[in-house]
C-alpha positions as CSV (number, residue, x, y, z in Angstrom):
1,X,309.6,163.7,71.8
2,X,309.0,167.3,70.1
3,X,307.5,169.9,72.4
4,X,305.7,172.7,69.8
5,X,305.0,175.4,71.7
6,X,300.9,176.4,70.9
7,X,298.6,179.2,71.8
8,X,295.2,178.9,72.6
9,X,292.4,181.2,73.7
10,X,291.3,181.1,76.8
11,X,288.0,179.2,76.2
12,X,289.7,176.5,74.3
13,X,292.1,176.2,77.6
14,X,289.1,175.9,79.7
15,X,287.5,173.3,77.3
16,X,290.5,171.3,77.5
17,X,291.1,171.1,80.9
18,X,287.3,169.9,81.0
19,X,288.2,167.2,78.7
20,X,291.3,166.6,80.6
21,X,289.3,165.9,83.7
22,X,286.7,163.5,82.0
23,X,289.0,161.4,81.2
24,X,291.7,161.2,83.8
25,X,294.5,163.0,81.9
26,X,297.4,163.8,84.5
27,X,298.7,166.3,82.2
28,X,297.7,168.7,79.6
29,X,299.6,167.4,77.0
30,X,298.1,163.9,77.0
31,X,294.8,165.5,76.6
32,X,296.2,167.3,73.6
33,X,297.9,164.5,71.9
34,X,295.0,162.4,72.3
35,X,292.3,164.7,71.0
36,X,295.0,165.3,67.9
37,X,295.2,161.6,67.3
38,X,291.6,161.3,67.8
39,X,291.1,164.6,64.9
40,X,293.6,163.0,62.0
41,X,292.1,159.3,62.5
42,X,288.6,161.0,62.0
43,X,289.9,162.7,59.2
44,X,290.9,159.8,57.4
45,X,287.8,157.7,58.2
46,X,285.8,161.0,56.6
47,X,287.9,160.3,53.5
48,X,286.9,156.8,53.1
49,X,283.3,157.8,54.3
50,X,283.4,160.2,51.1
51,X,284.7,157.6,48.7
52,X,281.8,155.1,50.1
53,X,279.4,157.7,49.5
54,X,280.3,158.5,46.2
55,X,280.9,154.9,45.1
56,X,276.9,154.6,46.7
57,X,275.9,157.8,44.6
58,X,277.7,156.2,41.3
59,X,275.7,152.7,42.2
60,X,272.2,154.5,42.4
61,X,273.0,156.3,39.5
62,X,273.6,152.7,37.7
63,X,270.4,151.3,39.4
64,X,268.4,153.8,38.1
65,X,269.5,153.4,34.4
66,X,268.8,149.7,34.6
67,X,265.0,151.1,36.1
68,X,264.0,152.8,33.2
69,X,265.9,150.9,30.6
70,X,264.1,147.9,31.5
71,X,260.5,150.2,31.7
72,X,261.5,151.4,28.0
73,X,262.5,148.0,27.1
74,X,259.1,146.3,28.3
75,X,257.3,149.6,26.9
76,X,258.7,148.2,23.4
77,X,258.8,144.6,23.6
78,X,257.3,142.8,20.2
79,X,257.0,139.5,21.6
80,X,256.2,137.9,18.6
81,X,259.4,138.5,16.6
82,X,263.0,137.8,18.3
83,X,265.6,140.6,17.1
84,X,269.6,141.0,18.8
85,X,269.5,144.3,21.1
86,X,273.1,145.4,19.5
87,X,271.0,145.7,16.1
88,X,268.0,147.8,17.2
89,X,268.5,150.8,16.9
90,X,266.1,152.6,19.5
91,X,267.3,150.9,22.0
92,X,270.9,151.9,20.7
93,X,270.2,155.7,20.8
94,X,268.4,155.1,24.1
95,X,271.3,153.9,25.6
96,X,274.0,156.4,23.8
97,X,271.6,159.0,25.0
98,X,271.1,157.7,28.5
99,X,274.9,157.3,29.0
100,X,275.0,160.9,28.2
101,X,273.0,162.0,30.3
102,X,273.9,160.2,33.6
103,X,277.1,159.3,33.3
104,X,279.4,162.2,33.0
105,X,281.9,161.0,35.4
């Protein structure tokens, strides 16, 4: 086992030994080595916190093109004569200028 040698201030020290205490550490050490294992497992469970976050962000992002696609789509709609979405061309430009817009990953 390595043994760093660390230096702390004086308020940390007594905050340790507090934690120490609660939680029935014999020695000082353990109390550090546990709150440092506690500190880099957090870390990494904030990392995959920020990817679900984005991935969520990226989601409502989609969500809400499909919203107002389908508003400007029913705001058009000619029920009386059937026509392929690749060929019309609003709806093309709506959707080369909507991806524009929101999707500048």
């Amino acid at each position: 086992m390595v043994k760093p040698h660390i230096s702390i201030s004086e308020d940390l020290k007594s905050r340790l030994d507090v934690y120490c205490k609660e939680n029935n550490f014999q020695c000082f050490s353990h109390g550090v080595i546990d709150l440092l294992e506690k500190a880099l497992s957090q870390n990494k469970l904030d990392r995959v916190l920020d990817n679900i976050l984005n991935s969520v962000d990226r989601l409502n992002s989609r969500s809400s093109y499909t919203r107002d696609l389908l508003e400007q789509l029913y705001s058009n709609l000619e029920i009386e004569t059937e026509t392929n979405p690749k060929n019309n061309k609003s709806l093309q430009k709506f959707k080369n200028k909507y991806i524009k817009d929101k999707f500048n990953d």
